[in-house]
C-alpha positions in Angstrom: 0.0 0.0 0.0 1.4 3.4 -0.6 0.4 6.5 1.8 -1.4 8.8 0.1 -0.1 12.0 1.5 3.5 10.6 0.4 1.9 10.5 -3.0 0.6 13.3 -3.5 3.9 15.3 -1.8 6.0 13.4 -4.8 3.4 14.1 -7.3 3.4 17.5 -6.7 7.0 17.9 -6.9 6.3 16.7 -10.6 3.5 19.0 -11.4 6.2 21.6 -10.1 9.0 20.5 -12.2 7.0 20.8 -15.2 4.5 24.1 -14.5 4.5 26.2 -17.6 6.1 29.1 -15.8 9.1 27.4 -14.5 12.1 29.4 -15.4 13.9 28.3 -18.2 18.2 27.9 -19.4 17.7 31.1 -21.3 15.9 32.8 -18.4 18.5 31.7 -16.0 21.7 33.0 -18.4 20.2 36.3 -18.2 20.0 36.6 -15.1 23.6 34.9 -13.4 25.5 35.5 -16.8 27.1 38.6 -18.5 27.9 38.8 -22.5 25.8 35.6 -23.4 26.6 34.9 -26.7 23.9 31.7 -28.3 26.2 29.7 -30.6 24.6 27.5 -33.4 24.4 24.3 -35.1 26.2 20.8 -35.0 28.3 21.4 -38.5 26.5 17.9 -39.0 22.9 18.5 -40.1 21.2 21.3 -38.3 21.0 23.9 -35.3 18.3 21.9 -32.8 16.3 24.7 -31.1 15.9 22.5 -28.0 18.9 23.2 -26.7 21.1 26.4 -26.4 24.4 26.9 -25.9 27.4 29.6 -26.0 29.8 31.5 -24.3 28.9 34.1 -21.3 30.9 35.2 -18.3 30.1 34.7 -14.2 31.5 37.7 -12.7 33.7 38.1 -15.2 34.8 34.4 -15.4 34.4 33.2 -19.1 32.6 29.9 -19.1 30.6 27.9 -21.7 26.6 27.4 -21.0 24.9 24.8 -22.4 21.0 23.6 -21.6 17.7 22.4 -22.7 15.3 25.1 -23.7 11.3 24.5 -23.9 8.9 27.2 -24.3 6.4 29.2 -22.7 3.4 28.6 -24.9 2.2 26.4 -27.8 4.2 28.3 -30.4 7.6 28.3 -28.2 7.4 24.7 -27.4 6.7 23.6 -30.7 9.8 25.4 -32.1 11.4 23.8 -29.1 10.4 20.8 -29.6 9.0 21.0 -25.7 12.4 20.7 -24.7 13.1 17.1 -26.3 16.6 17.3 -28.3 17.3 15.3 -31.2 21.0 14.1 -32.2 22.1 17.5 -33.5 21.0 19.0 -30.0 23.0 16.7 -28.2 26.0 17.1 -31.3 26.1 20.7 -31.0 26.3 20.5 -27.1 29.2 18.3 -27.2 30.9 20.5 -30.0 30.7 23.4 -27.3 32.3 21.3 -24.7 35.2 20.6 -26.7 35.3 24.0 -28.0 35.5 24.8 -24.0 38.4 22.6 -23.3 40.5 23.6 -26.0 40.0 27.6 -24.6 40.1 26.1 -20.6 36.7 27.6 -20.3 34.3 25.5 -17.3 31.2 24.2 -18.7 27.9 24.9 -16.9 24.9 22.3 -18.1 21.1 22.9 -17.3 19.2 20.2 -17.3 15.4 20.5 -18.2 14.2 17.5 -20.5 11.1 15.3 -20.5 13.9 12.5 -22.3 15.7 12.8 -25.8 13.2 13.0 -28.7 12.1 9.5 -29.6 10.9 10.1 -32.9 11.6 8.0 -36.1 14.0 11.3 -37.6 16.3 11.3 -34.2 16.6 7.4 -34.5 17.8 7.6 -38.1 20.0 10.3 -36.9 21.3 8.4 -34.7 19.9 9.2 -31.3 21.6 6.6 -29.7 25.1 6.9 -30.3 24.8 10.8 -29.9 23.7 10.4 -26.7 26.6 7.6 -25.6 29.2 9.9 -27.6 28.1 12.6 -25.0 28.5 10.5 -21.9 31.8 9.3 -22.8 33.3 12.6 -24.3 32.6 13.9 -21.4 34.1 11.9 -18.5 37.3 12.9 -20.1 37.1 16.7 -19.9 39.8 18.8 -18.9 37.6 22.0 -17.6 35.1 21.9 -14.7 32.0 20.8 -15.8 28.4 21.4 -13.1 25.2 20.3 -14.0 22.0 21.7 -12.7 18.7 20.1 -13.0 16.5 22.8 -13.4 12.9 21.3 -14.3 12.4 17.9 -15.4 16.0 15.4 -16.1 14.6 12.9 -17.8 16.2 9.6 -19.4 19.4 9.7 -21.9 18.2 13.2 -22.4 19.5 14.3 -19.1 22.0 11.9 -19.2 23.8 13.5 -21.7 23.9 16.8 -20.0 25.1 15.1 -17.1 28.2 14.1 -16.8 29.4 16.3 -14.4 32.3 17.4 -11.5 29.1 18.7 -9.3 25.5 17.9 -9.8 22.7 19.3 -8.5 18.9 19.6 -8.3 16.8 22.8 -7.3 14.5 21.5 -4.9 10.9 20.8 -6.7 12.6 18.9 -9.7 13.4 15.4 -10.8 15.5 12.9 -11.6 14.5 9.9 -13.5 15.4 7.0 -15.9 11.8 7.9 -17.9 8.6 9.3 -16.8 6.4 8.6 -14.4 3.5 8.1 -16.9 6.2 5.6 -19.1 6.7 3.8 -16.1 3.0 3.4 -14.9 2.5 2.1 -18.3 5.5 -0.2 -18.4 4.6 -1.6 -15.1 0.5 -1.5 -15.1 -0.6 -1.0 -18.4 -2.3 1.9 -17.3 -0.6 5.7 -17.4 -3.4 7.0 -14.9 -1.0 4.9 -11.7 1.5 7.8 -12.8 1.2 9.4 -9.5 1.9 6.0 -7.6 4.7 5.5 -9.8 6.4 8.8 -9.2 6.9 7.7 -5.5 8.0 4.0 -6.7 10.5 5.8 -8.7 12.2 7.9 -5.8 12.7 10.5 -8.3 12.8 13.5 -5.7 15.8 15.8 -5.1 15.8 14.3 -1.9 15.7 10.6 -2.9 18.6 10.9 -5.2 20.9 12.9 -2.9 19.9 10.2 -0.5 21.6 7.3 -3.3 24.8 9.8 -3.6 23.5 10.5 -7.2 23.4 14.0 -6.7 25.9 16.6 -4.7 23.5 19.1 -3.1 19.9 20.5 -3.3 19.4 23.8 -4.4 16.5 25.6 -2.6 13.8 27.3 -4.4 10.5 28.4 -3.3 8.7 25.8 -1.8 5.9 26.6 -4.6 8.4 26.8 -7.0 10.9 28.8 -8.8 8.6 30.8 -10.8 7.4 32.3 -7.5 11.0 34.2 -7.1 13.2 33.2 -10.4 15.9 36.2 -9.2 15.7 35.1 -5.7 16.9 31.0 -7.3 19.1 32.7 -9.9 21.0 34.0 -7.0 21.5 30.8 -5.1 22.3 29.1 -8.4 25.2 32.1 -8.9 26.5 31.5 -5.6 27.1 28.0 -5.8 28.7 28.0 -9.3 30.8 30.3 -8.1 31.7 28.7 -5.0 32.6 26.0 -7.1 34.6 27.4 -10.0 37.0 29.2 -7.5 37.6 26.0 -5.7 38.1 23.6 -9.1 41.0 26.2 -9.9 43.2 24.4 -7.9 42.6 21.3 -10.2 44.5 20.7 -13.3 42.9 19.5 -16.1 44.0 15.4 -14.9 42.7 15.9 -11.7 39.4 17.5 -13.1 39.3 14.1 -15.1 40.0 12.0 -11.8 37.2 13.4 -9.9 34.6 13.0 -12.1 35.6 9.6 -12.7 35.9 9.2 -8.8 32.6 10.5 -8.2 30.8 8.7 -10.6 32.7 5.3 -9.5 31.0 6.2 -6.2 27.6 6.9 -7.2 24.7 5.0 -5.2 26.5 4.1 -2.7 23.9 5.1 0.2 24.8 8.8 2.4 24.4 7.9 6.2 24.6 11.5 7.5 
């Protein structure tokens, strides 16, 4: 039996990670970044408009930004493709990373992705191996790289953003190998368990910092970062910054080391 009131605090969590006014990468550059400058296309095939990247500076600290994008209405999404990347999304990311490394810039990665695109298009792409090409280019970085999980980090999709030195999770988003309706589905046949699944799933900030998959949570408002975006985007500042100073005193091996390290480590259960 599950409690209900356990439920419905997970579920919630979910209908917060993915409420049409939850800030966005682009909203979030604006407001911790200076001098963002959107770079373009995968010099593959095309420029996928669900995710954005470029070069901006923190406090005058030039870094590379990369994240998933979705819109605010109908029109946005579809252009965005509602935040679901196809190959060239994840190829253009990846050529930004290695554009970073060869300038020693540290990468910053916001994660806000139902899963990659599934679509027949993506899979003739090759949606598979972009997405594998991503994981393993970047466990061998030689710049800091943080993830955030700003919204929704779902599947491969977030995966391949993911790969990080420090990753974290604002507090009303999640985590998850697909989504809670895939899984109810999977599982029962029936999408409409969604809810029950979602607490199955341990998909919470606080779940997966629990399993040592994530670093830290990042407060927002408890009713969600729309309610005060300046007010997150300040926390979010704060921390990156906190953590750029200190990765300076790692060279580009040791950066390597402790990603693999802390990805060696992962799931193994926090007892404080």
């Amino acid at each position: 039996m599950h409690n209900r009131d356990e439920v419905s605090k997970v579920w919630r969590k979910v209908e917060l990670a993915r409420h049409k006014d939850r800030p966005t990468t682009l909203e979030y550059i604006s407001l911790i970044f200076e001098d963002f400058i959107e770079l373009h296309g995968d010099r593959l095939f095309s420029d996928d408009k669900a995710i954005v990247g470029g070069i901006a500076k923190i406090d005058g600290m030039p870094v590379t930004v990369i994240g998933h994008q979705k819109g605010r209405n109908v029109t946005e999404n579809i252009k965005r493709n509602f935040g679901m990347a196809h190959p060239e999304g994840y190829r253009k990311s990846l050529r930004l990373m290695k554009q970073a490394e060869k300038f020693n810039r540290p990468i910053i990665c916001f994660i806000d992705t139902p899963g990659a695109y599934c679509g027949i298009e993506a899979e003739e792409r090759g949606q598979g191996e972009a997405i594998a090409r991503n994981l393993f280019e970047m466990a061998d970085l030689k710049v800091p790289v943080i993830s955030i999980i700003i919204g929704e980090g779902g599947s491969g999709g977030a995966l391949a953003l993911g790969v990080g030195n420090k990753v974290y999770m604002l507090t009303n988003t999640i985590y998850s190998i697909l989504s809670p309706e895939g899984f109810a589905t999977i599982l029962w046949k029936d999408s409409s368990k969604a809810r029950y699944a979602s607490e199955i799933m341990k998909i919470t900030a606080e779940d997966l910092l629990g399993f040592n998959i994530i670093d830290e949570i990042i407060e927002e408002d408890e009713k969600g970062a729309h309610i005060n975006i300046a007010n997150t985007a300040k926390k979010l500042k704060k921390q990156l910054l906190f953590d750029l100073n200190g990765f300076k005193k790692l060279n580009g091996t040791e950066l390597v080391e402790h990603r693999y390290n802390k990805f060696r480590n992962m799931g193994e259960f926090n007892t404080m």
